[in-house]
C-alpha positions as MATLAB code, in Angstrom:
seq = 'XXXXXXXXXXXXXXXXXXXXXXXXXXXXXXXXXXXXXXXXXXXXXXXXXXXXXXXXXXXXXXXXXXXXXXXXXXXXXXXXXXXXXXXXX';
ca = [
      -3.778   17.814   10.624;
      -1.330   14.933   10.429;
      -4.425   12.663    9.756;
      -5.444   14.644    6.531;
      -1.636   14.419    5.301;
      -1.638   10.904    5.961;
      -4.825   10.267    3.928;
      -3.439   12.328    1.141;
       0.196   10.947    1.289;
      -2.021    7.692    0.907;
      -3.957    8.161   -1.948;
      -0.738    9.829   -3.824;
       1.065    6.889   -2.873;
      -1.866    4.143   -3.844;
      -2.423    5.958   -7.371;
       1.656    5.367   -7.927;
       1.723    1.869   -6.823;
      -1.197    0.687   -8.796;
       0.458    2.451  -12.019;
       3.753    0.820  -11.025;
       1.726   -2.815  -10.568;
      -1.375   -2.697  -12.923;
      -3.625   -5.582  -12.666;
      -7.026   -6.808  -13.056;
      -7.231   -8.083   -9.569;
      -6.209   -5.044   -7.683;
      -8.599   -2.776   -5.725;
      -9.749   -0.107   -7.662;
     -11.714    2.858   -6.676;
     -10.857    6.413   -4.487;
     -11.337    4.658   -1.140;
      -9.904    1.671   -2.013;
      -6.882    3.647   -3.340;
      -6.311    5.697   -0.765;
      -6.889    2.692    2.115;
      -3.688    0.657    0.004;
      -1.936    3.859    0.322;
      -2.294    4.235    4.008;
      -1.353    0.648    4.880;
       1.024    1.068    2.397;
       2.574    3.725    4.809;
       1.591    2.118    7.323;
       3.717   -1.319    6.555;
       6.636    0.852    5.548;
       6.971    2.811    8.930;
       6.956   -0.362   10.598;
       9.130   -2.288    8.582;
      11.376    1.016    8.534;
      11.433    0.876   12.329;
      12.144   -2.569   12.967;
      15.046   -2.678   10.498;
      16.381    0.822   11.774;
      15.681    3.122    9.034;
      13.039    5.294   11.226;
      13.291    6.174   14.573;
      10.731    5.806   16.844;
       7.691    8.037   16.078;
       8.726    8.810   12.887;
       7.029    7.527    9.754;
       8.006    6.640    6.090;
       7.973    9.454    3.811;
       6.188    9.135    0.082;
       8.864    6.944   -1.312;
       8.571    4.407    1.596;
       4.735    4.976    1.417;
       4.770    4.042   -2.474;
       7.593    0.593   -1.571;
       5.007   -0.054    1.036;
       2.050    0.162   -1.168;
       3.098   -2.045   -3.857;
       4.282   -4.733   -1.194;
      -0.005   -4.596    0.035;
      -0.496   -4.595   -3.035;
       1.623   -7.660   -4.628;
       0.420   -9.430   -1.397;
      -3.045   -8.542   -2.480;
      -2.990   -9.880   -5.817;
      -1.325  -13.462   -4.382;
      -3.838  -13.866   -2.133;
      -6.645  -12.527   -4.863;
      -5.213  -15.012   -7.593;
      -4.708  -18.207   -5.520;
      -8.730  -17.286   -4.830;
      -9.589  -17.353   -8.399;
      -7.785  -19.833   -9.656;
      -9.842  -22.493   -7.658;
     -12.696  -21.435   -9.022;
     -14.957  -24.241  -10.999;
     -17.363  -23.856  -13.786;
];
C-alpha cells in the first residue's frame, strides 16, 4: 500500500512543482509527472536524512515531496537548456 501512496503523493507533488516552475522544457505528461514527483520525494527524504530533518526510515511528507520536485525539476531544465542552446541551424 505504501507504494500506491507514494505514486500518488508523487504525481500531487509533480503537478504542484511544475505549476510552481512552468517551462517549455520541463517533462510533461501523467508518467512523466508523477516519475518527477517520486524522485522529487525521493531527493527530499534523502537530503532530509542526511541533514537531520528525518530519521531513519522515515520519508518527506508532501511539502518536502513538492521542495524536492522543483529541485529535479530546476536541475532538469539546466541540464535541458545548456542542451539546446548548442544547437546549430
Amino acid at each position: 500500500m505504501s507504494i500506491i501512496w507514494t505514486i500518488i503523493i508523487g504525481f500531487i507533488a509533480g503537478i504542484i512543482a511544475k505549476l510552481i516552475m512552468p517551462g517549455r522544457n520541463e517533462p510533461s505528461g501523467f508518467i512523466l509527472t508523477t516519475l518527477l514527483g517520486i524522485v522529487g520525494a525521493v531527493v527530499a527524504t534523502y537530503l532530509g536524512q542526511a541533514i537531520g530533518w528525518y530519521r531513519a526510515g522515515e520519508g518527506a511528507g508532501l511539502i518536502g515531496s513538492i521542495v524536492g520536485a522543483i529541485v529535479v525539476l530546476f536541475i532538469y531544465g539546466m541540464i535541458a537548456g545548456r542542451r539546446s542552446t548548442h544547437t546549430t541551424y
